[in-house]
C-alpha positions in Angstrom: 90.2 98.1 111.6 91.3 100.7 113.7 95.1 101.9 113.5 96.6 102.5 117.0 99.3 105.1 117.1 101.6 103.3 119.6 101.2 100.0 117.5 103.0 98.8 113.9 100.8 97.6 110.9 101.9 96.3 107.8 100.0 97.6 104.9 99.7 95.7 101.7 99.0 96.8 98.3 95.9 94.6 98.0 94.5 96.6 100.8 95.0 93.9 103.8 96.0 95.4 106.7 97.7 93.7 110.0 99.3 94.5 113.0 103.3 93.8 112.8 105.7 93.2 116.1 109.6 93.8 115.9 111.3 90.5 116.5 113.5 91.6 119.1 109.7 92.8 120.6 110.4 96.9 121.2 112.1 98.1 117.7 112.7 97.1 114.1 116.0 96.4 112.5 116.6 97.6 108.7 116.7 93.9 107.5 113.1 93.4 108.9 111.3 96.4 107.6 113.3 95.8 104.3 111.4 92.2 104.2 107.7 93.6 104.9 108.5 96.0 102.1 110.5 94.0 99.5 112.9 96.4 98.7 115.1 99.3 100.1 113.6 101.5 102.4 112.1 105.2 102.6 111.0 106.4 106.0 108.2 109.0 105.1 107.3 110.8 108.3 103.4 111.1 109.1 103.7 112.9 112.1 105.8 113.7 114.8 105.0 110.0 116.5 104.4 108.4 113.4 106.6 107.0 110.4 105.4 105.1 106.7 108.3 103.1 105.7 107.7 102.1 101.7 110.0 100.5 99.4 112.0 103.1 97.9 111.8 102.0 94.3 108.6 100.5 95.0 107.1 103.0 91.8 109.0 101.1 89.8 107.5 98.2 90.2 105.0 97.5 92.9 101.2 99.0 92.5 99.7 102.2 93.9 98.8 101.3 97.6 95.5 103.0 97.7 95.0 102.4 101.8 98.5 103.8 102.4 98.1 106.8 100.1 94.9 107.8 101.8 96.9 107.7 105.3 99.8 109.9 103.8 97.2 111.9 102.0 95.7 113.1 105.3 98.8 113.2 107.2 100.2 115.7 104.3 103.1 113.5 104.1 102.4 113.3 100.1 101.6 116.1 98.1 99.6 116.0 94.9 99.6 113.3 92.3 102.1 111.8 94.3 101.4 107.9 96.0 102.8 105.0 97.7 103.6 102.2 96.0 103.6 98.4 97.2 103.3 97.5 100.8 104.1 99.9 103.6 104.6 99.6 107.1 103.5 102.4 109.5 104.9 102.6 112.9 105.8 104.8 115.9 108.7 106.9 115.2 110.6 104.8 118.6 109.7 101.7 117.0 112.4 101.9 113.9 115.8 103.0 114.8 
């Protein structure tokens, strides 16, 4: 699957991937990214139009997110041994307010 910058995708741990849509249809609210993640929120920032948002304590207790990781990797948004945990949603910067 090919990611789209101008589009949102929810990426699981498991390693599905699928294209999200704010409810209200332009931008997400807090309570709806804090549902696709399970958890309280970090926005990690992959480029200047794009945005991970993980769960926050997600190291805790989630699993290493291999697909995400990769994408933060090469966006040098992560820096060595470091990973995303659980499901992530990546999105245009816009798109979460």
């Amino acid at each position: 699957m090919k990611l789209l910058p101008d589009k949102a995708y929810l990426i699981k741990e498991n390693g599905e991937i699928c294209q999200i849509k704010p409810g209200n249809g332009t931008d997400f609210v807090l309570e709806e990214v804090q549902w696709y993640v399970a958890g309280f929120i970090e926005v990690v920032r992959l480029n200047n139009q794009q945005i991970m948002i993980v769960d926050e304590e997600g190291k805790f207790n989630k699993g290493h997110n291999v697909f995400a990781t990769a994408i933060a990797d090469l966006n040098n948004a992560i820096r060595g041994n470091d990973y995303i945990a659980g499901d992530a949603v990546i999105c245009p910067s816009a798109m979460f307010r």
